[in-house]
The first five atom37 places (N, CA, C, CB, O) and aatype in JSON, in Angstrom:
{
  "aatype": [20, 20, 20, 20, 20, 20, 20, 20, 20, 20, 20, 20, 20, 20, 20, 20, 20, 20, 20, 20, 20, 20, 20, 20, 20, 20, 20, 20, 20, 20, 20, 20, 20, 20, 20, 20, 20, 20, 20, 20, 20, 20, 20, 20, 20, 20, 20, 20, 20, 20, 20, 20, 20, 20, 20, 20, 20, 20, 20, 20, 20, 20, 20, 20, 20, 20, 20, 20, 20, 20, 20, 20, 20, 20, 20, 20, 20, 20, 20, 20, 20, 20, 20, 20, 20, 20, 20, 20, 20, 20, 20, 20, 20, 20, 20, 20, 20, 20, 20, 20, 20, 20, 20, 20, 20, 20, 20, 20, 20, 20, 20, 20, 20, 20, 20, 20, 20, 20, 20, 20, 20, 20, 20, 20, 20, 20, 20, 20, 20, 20, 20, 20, 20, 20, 20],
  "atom_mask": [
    [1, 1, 1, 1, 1],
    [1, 1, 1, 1, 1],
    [1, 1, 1, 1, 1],
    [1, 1, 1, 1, 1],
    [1, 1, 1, 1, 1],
    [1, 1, 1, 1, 1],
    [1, 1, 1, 1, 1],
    [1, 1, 1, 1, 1],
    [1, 1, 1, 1, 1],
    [1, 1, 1, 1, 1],
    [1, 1, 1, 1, 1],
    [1, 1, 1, 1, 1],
    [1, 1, 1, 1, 1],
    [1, 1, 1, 1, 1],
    [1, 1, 1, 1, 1],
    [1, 1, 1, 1, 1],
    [1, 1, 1, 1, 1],
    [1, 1, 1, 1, 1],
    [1, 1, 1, 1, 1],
    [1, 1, 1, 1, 1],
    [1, 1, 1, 1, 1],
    [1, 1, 1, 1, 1],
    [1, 1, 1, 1, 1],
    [1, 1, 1, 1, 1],
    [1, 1, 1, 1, 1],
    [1, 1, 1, 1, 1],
    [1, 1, 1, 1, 1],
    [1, 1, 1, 1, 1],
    [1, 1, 1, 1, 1],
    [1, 1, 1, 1, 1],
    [1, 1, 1, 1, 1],
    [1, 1, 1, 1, 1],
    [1, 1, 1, 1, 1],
    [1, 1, 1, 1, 1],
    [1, 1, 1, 1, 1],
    [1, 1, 1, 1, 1],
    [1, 1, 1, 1, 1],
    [1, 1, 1, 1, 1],
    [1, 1, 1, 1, 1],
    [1, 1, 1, 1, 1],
    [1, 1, 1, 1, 1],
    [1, 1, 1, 1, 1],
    [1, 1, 1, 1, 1],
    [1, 1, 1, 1, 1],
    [1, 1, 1, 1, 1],
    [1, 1, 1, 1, 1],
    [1, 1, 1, 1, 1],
    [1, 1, 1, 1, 1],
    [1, 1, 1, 1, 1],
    [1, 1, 1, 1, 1],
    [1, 1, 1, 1, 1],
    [1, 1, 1, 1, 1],
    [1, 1, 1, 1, 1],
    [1, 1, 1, 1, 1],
    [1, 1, 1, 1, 1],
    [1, 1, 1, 1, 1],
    [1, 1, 1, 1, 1],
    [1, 1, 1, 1, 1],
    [1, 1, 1, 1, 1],
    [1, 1, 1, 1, 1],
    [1, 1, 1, 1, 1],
    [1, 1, 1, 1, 1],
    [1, 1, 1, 1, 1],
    [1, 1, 1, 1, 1],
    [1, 1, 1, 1, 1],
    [1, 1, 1, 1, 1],
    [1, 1, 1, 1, 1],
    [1, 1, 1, 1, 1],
    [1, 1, 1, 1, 1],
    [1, 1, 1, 1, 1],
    [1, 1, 1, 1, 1],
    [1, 1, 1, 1, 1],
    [1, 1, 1, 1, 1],
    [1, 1, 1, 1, 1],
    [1, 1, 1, 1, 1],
    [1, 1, 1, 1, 1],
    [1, 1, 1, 1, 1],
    [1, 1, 1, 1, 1],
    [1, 1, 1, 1, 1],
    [1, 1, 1, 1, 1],
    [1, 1, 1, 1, 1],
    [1, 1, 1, 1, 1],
    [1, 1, 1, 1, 1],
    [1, 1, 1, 1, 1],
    [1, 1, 1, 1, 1],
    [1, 1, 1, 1, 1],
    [1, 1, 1, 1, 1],
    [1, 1, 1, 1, 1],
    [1, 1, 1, 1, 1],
    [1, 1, 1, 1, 1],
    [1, 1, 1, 1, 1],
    [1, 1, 1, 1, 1],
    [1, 1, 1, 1, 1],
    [1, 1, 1, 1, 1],
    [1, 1, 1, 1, 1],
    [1, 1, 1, 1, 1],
    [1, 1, 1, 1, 1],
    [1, 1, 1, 1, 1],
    [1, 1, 1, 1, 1],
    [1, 1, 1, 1, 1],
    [1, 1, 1, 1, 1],
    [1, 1, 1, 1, 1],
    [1, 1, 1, 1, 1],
    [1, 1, 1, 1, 1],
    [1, 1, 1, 1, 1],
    [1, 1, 1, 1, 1],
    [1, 1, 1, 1, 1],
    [1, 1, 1, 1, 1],
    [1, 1, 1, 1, 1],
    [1, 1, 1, 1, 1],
    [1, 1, 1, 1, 1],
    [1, 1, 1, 1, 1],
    [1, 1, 1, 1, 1],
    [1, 1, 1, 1, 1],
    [1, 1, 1, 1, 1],
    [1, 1, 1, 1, 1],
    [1, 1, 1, 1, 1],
    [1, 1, 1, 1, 1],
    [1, 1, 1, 1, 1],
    [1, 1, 1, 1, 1],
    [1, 1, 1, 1, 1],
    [1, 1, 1, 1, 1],
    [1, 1, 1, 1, 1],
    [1, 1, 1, 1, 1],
    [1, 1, 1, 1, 1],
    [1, 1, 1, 1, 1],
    [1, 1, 1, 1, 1],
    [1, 1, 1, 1, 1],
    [1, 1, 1, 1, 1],
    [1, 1, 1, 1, 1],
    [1, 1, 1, 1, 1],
    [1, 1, 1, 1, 1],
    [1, 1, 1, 1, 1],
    [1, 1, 1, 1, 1],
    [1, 1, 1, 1, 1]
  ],
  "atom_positions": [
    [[0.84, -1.18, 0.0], [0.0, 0.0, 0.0], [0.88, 1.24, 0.0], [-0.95, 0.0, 1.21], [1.87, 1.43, 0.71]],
    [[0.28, 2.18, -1.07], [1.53, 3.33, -1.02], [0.65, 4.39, -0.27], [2.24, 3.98, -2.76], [-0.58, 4.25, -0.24]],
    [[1.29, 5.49, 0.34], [0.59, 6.46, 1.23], [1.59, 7.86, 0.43], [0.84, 6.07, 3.31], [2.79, 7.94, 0.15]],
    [[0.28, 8.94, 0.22], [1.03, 10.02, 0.05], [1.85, 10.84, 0.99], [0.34, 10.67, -0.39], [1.54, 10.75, 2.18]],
    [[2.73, 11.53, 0.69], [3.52, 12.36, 1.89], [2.32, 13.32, 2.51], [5.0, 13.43, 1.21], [1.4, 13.94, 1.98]],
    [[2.77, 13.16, 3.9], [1.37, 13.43, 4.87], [1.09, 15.26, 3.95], [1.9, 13.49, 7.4], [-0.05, 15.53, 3.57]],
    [[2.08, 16.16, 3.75], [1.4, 17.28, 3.41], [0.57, 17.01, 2.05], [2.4, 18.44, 3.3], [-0.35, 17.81, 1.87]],
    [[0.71, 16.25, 1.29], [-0.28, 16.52, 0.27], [-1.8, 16.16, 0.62], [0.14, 15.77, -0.95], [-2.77, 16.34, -0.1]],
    [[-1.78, 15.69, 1.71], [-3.58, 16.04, 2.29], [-4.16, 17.12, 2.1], [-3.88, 16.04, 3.72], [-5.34, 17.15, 1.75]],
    [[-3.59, 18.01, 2.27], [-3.99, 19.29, 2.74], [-3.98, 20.24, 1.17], [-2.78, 19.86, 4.09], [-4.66, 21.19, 0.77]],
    [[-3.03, 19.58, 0.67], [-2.81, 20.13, -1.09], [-3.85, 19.72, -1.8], [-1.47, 19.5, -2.0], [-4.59, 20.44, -2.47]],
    [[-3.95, 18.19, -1.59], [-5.18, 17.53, -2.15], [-6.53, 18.48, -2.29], [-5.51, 16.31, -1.2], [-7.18, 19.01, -3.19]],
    [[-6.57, 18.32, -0.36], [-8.43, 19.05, -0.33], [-8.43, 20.55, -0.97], [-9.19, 19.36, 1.66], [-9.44, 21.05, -1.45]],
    [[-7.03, 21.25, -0.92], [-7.08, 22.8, -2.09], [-7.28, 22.64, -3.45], [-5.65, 23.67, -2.21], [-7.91, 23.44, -4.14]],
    [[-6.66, 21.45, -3.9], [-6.01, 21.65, -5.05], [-7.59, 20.8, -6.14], [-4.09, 20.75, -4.98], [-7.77, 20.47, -7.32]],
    [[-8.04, 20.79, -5.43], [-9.65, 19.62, -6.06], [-10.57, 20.84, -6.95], [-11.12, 18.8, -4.16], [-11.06, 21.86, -6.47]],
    [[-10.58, 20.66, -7.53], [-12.17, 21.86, -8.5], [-13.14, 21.49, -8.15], [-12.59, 21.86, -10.26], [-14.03, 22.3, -7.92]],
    [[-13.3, 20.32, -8.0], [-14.63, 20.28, -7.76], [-15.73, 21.48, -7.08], [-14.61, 19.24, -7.04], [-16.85, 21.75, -7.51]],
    [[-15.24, 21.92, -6.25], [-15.96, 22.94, -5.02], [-15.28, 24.33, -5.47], [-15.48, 22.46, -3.08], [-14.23, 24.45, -6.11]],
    [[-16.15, 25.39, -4.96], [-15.77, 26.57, -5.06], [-14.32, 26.95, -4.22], [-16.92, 27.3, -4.66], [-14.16, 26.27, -3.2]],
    [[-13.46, 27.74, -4.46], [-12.48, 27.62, -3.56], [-12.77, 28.34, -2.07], [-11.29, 28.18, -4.24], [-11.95, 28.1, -1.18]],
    [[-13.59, 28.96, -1.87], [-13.45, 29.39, -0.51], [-14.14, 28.17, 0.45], [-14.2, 30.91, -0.33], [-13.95, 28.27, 1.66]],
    [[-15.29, 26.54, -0.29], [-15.37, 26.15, 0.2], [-14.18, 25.18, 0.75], [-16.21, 26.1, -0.14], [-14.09, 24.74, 1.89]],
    [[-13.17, 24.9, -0.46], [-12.71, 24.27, -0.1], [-11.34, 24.38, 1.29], [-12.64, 23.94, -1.18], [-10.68, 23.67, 2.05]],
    [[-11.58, 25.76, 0.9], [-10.16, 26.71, 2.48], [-11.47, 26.22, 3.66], [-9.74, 29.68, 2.42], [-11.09, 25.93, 4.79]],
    [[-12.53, 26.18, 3.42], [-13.7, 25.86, 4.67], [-13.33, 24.72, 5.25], [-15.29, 25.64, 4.22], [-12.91, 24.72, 6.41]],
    [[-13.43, 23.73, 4.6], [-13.59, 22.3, 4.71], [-11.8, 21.82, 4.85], [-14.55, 21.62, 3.16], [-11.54, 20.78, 5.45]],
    [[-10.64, 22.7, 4.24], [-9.38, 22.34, 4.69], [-8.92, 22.76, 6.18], [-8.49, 22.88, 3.74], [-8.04, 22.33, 6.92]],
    [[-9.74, 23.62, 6.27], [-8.82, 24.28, 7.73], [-10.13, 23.72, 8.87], [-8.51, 26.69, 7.72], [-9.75, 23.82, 10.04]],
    [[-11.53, 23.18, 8.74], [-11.8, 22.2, 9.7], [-11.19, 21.04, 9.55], [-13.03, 21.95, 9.79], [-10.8, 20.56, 10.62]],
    [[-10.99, 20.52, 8.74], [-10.17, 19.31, 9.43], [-8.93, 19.24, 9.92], [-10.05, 18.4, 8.71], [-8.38, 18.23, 10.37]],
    [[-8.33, 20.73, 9.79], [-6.83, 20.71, 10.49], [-7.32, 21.14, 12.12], [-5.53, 22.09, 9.64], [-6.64, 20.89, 13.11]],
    [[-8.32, 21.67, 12.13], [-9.29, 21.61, 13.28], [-9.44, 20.59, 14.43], [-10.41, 21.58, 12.73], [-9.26, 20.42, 15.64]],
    [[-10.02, 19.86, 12.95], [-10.61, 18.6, 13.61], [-9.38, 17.35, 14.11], [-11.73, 17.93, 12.39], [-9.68, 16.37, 14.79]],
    [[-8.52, 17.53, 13.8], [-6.73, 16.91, 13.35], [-5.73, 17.43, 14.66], [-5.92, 17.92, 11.48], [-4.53, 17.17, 14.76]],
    [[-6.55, 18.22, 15.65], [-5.78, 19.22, 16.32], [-4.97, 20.38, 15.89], [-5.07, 18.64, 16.89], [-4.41, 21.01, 16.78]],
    [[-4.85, 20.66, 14.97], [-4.06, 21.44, 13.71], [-3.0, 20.91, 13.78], [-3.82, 22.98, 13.69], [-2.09, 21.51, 14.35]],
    [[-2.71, 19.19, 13.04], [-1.81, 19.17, 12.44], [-1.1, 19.38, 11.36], [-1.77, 18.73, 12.57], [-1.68, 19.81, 10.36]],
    [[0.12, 19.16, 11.33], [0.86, 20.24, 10.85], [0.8, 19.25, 9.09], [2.69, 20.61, 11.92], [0.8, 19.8, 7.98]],
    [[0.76, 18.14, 9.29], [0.16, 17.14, 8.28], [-0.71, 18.12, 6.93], [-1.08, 16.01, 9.29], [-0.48, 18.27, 5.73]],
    [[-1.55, 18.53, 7.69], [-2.95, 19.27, 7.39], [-2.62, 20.99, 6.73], [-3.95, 19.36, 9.12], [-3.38, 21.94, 6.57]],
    [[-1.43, 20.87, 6.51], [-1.1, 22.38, 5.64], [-0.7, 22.08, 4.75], [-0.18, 23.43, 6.03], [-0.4, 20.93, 4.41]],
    [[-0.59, 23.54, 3.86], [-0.48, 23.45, 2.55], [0.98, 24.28, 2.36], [-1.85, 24.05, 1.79], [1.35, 25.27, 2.99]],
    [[1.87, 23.37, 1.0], [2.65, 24.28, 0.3], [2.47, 24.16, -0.81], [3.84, 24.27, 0.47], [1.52, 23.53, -1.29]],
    [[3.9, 25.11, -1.85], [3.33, 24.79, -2.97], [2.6, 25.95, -3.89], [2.48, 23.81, -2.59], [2.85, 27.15, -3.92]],
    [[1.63, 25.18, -4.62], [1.1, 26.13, -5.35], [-0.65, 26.33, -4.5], [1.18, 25.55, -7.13], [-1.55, 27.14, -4.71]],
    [[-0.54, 25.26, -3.59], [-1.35, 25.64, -2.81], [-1.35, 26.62, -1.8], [-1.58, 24.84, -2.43], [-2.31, 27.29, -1.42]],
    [[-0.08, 26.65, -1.38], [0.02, 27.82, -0.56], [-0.11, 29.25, -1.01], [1.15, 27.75, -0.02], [-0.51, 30.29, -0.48]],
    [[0.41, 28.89, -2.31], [0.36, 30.54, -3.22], [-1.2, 30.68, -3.26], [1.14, 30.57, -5.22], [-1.62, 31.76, -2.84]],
    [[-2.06, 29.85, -3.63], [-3.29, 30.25, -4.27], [-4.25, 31.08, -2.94], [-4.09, 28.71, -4.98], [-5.0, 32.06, -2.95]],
    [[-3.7, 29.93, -1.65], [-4.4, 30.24, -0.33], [-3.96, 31.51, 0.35], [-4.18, 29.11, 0.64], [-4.52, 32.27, 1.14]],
    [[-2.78, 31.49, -0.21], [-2.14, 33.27, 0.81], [-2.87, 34.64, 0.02], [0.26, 33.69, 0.54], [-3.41, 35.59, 0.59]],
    [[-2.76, 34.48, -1.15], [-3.21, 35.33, -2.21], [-4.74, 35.85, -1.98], [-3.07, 34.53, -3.56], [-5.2, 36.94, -1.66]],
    [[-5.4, 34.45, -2.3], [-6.91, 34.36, -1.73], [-6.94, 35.52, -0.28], [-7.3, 32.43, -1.17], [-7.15, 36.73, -0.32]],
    [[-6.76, 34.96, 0.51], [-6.52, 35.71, 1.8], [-5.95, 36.82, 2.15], [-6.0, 35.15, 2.44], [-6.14, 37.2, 3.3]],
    [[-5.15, 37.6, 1.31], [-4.78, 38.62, 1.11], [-5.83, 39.25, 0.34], [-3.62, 38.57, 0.65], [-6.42, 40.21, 0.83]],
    [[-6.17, 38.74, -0.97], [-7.32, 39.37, -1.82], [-8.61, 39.82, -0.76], [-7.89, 38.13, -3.05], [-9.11, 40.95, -0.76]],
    [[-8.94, 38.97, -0.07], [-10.28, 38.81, 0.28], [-10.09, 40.1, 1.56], [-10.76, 36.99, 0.76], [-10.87, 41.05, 1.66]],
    [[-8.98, 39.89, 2.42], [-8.82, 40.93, 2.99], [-8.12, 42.75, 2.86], [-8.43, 40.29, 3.66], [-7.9, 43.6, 3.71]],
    [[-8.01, 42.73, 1.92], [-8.14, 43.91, 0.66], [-9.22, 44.6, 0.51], [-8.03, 43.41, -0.67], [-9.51, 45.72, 0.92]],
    [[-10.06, 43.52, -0.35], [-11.69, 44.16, -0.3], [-12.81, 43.65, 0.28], [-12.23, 44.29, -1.48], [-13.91, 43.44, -0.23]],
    [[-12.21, 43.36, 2.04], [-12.74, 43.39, 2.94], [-14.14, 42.25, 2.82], [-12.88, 44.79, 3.16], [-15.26, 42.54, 3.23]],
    [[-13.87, 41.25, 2.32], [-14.94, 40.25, 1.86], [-14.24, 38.85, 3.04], [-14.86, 39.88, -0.32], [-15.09, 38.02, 3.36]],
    [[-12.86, 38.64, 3.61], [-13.01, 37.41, 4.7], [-13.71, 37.89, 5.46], [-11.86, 36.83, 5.45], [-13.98, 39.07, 5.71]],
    [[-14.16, 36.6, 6.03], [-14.82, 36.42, 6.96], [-14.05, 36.57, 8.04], [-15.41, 35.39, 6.89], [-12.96, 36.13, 7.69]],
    [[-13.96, 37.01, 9.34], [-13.75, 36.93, 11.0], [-13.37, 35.84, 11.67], [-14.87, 37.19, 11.7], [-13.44, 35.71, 12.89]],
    [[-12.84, 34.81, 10.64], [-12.79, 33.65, 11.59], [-11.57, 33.54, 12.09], [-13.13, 32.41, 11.04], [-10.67, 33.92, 11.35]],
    [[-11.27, 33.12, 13.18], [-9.94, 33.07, 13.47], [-9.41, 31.47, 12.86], [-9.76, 33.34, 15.19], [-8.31, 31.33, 12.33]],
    [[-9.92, 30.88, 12.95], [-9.44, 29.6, 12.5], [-9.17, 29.49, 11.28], [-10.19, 28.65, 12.73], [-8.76, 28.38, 10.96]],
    [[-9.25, 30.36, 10.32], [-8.71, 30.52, 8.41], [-7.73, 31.26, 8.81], [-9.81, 31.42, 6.96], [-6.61, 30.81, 8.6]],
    [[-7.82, 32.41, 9.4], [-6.58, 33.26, 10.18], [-5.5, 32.69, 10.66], [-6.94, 33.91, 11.3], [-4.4, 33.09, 10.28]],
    [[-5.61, 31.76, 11.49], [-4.77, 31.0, 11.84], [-4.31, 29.55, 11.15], [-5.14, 30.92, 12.93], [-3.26, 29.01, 11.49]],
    [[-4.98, 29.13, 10.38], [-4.5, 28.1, 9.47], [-3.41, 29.01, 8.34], [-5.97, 27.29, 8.67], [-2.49, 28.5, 7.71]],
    [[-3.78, 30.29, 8.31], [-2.96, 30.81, 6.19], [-1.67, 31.18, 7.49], [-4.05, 33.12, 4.49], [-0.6, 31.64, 7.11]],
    [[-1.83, 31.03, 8.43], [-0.49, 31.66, 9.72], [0.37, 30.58, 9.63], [-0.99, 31.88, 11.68], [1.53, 30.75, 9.24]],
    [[-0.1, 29.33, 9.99], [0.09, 28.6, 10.45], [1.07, 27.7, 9.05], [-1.15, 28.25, 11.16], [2.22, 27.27, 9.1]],
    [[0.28, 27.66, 8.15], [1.02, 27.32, 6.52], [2.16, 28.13, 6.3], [0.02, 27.68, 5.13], [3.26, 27.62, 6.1]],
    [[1.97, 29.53, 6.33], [2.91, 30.31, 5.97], [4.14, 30.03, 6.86], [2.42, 31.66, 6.01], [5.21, 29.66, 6.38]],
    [[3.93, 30.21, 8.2], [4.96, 29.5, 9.15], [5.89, 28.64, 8.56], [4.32, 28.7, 10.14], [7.03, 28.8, 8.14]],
    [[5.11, 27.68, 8.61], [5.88, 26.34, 8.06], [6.34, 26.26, 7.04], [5.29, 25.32, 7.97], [7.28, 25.49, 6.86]],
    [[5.89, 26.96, 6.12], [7.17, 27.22, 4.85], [8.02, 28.03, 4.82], [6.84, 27.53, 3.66], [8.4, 28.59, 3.8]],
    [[8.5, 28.25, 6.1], [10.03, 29.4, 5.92], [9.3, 30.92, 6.38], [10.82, 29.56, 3.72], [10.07, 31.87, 6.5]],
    [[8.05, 31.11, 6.59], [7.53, 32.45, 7.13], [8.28, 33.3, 5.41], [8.45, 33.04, 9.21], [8.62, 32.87, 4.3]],
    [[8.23, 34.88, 6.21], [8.91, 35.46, 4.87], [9.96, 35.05, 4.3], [9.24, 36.61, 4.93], [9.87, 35.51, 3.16]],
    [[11.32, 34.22, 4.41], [11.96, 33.91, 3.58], [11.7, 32.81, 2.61], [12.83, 33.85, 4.1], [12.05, 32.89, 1.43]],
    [[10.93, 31.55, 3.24], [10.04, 30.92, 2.58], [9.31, 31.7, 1.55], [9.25, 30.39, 3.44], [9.73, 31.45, 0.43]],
    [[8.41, 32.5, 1.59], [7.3, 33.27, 0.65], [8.46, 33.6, -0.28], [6.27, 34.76, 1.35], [8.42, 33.1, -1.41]],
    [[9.64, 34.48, 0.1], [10.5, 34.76, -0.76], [10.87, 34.03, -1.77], [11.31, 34.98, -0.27], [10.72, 34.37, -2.95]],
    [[11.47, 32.77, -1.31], [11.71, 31.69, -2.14], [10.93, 30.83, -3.13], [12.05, 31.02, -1.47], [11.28, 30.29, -4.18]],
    [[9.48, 30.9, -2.31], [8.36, 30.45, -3.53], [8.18, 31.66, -4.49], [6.71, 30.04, -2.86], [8.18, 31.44, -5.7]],
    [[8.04, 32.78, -4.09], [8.15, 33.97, -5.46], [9.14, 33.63, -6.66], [8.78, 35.55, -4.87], [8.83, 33.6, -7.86]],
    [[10.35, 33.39, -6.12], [11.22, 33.44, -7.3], [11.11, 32.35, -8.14], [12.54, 33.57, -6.96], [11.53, 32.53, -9.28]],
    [[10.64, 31.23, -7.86], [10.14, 29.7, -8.75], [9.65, 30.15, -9.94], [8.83, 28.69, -8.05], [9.1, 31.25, -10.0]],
    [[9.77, 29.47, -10.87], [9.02, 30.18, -12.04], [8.02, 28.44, -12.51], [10.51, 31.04, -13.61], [8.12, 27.24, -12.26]],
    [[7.11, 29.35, -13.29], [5.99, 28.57, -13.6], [5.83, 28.97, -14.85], [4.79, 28.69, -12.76], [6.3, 30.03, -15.28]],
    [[4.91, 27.84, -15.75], [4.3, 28.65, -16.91], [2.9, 28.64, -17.33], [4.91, 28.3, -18.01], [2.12, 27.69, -17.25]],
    [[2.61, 30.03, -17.86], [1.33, 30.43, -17.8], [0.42, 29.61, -18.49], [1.23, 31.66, -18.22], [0.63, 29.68, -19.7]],
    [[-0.56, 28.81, -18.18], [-1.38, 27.87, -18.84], [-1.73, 28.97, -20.14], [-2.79, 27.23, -17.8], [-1.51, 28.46, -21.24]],
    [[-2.27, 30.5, -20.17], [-3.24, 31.24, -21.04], [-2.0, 31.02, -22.28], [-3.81, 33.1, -20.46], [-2.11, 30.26, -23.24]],
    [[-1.16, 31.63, -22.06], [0.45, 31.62, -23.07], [1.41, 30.92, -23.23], [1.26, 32.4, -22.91], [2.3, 31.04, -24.07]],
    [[1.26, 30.06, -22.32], [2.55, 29.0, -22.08], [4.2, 29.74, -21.76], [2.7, 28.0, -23.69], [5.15, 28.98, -21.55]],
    [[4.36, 31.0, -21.75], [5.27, 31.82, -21.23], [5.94, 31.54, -19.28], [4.4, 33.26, -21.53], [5.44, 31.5, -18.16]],
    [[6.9, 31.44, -19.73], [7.55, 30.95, -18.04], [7.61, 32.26, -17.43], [9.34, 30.12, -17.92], [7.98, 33.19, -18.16]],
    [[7.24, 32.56, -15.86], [6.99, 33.82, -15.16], [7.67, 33.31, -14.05], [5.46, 34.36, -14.93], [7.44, 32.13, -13.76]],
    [[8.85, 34.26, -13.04], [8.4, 33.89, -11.89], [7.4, 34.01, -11.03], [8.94, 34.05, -11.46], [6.96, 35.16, -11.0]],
    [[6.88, 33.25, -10.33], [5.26, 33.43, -9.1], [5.33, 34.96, -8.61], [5.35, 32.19, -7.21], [4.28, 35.28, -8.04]],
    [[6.36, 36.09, -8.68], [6.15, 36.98, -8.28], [5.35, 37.56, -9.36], [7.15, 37.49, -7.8], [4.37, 38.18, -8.94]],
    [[5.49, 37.53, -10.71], [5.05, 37.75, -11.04], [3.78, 37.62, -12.37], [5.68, 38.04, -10.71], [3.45, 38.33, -13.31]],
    [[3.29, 36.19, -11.77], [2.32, 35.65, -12.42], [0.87, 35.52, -11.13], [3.01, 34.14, -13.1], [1.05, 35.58, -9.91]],
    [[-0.2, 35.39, -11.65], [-1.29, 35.06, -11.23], [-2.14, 33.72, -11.15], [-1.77, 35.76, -11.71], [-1.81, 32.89, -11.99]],
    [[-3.05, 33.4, -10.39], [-3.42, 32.17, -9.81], [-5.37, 32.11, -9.98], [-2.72, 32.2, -7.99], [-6.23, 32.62, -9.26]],
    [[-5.49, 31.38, -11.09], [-6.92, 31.35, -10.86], [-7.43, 30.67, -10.02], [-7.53, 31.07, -11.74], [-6.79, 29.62, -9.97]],
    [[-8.47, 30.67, -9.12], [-8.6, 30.31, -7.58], [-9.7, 29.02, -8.09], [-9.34, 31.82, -6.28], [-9.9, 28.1, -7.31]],
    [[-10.41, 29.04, -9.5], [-11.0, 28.1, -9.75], [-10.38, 26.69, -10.28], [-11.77, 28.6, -10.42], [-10.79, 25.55, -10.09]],
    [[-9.42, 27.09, -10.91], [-8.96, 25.72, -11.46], [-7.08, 25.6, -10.96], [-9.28, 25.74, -13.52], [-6.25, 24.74, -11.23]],
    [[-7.0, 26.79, -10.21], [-5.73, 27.02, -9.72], [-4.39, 26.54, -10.92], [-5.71, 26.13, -8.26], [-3.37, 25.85, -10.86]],
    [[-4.92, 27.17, -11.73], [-3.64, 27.34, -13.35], [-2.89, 28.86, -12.61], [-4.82, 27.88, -15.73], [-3.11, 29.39, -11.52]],
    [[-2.29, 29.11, -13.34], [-1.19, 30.36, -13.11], [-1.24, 30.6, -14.52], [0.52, 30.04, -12.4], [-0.88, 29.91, -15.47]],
    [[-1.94, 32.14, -14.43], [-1.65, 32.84, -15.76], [-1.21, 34.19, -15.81], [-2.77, 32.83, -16.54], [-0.92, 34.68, -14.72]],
    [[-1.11, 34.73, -16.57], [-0.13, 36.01, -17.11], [-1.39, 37.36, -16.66], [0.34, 35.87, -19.36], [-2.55, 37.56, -16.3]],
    [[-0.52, 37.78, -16.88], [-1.2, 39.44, -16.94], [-1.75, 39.83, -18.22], [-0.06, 40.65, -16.65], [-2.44, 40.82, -18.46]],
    [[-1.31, 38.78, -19.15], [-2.41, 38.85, -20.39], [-3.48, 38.49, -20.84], [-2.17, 38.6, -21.13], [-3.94, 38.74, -21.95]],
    [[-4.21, 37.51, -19.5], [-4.91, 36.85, -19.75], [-6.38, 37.57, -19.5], [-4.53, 35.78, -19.16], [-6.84, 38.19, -18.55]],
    [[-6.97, 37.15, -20.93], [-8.79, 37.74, -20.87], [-9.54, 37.44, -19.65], [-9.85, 36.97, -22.07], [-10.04, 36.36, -19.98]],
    [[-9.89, 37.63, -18.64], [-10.73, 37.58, -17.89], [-10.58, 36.09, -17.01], [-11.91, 37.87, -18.66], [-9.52, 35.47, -16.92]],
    [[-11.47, 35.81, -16.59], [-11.41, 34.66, -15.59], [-11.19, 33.32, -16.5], [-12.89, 34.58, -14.63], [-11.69, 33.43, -17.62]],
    [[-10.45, 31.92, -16.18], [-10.49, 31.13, -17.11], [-11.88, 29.98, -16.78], [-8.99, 30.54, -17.2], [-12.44, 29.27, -17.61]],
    [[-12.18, 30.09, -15.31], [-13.15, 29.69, -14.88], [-14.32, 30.93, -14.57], [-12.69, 28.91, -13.83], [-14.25, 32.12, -14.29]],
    [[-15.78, 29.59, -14.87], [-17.06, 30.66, -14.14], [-16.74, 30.89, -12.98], [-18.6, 30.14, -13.98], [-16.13, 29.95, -12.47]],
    [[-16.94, 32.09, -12.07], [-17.49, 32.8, -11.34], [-15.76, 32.14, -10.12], [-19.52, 32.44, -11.07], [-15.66, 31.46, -9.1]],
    [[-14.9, 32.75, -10.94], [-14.09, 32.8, -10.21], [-12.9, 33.37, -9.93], [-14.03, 32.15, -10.17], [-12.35, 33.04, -10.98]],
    [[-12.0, 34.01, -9.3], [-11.6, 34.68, -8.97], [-10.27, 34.87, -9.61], [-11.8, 34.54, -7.96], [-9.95, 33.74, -9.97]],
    [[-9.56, 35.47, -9.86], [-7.92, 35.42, -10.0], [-6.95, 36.55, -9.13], [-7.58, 35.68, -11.65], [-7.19, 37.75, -9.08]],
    [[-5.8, 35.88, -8.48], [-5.01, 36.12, -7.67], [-3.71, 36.47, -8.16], [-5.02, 35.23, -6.91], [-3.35, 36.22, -9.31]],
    [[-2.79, 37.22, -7.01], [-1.45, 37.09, -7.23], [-1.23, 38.47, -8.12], [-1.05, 35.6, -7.97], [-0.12, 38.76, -8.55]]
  ]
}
C-alpha cells in the first residue's frame, strides 16, 4: 500500500475543482481543526500561493470572513514554509502560464482560484465561471 507524503492532504483538499475555492479553504482548515491542527494538514506549494493570495485578496476588499481559524490556518502554513523567507523563495520559482505557455516567476504571475492554473497578466478575464484570480 503506497501512502502520500502526509502534506499533500492538505494540497489535495485545495487543489480539487470540484468545489468553489473558498469552500474548499472551509472544509481544509476544519479538518486541520478537527486533526488538532496538524501540521500534516497544511499546505505548500502552489497551494500555498493560491491560499495566501486568496486571503490577502479577500482581505483587501474586505470580503473574509472573522474567523480566526482561516486566520490562523494561512499563519500557520505560511509559518511552516520558511515564514517570509520561505514566501521569498516560492516567489522566485518560475511557472508557466497555462493562457500563453510563457515561463513567469510566481512573483510575477497570477493564480486562478477556480482551477488554480497560473496565468499572465495577459490573460482575458477569468479562465473559470465565477471565479476569482489572484497574485
Amino acid at each position: 500500500m503506497t501512502t502520500n507524503p502526509p502534506r499533500l492532504q492538505g494540497n489535495r483538499r485545495l487543489l480539487d475543482p470540484a468545489r468553489p475555492f473558498s469552500e474548499r479553504v472551509t472544509r481544509l482548515v476544519r479538518d486541520w481543526e478537527d486533526d488538532g491542527r496538524a501540521a500534516y494538514r497544511l499546505v505548500d506549494g502552489r497551494a500555498l500561493l493560491a491560499l495566501y493570495c486568496w486571503h490577502l485578496d479577500a482581505t483587501r476588499r474586505g470580503t473574509v470572513d472573522d474567523d480566526p481559524a482561516t486566520t490562523a490556518y494561512v499563519a500557520a502554513a505560511f509559518a511552516a514554509n520558511g515564514g517570509a523567507d520561505g514566501w521569498d523563495a516560492l516567489l522566485r520559482e518560475r511557472a508557466d502560464c497555462t493562457c500563453h505557455g510563457q515561463s513567469w516567476r510566481l512573483e510575477n504571475i497570477s493564480i486562478c482560484l477556480g482551477c488554480l492554473r497560473y496565468v499572465c497578466y495577459r490573460v482575458d478575464g477569468p479562465c473559470c465561471p465565477d471565479a476569482r484570480i489572484v497574485g
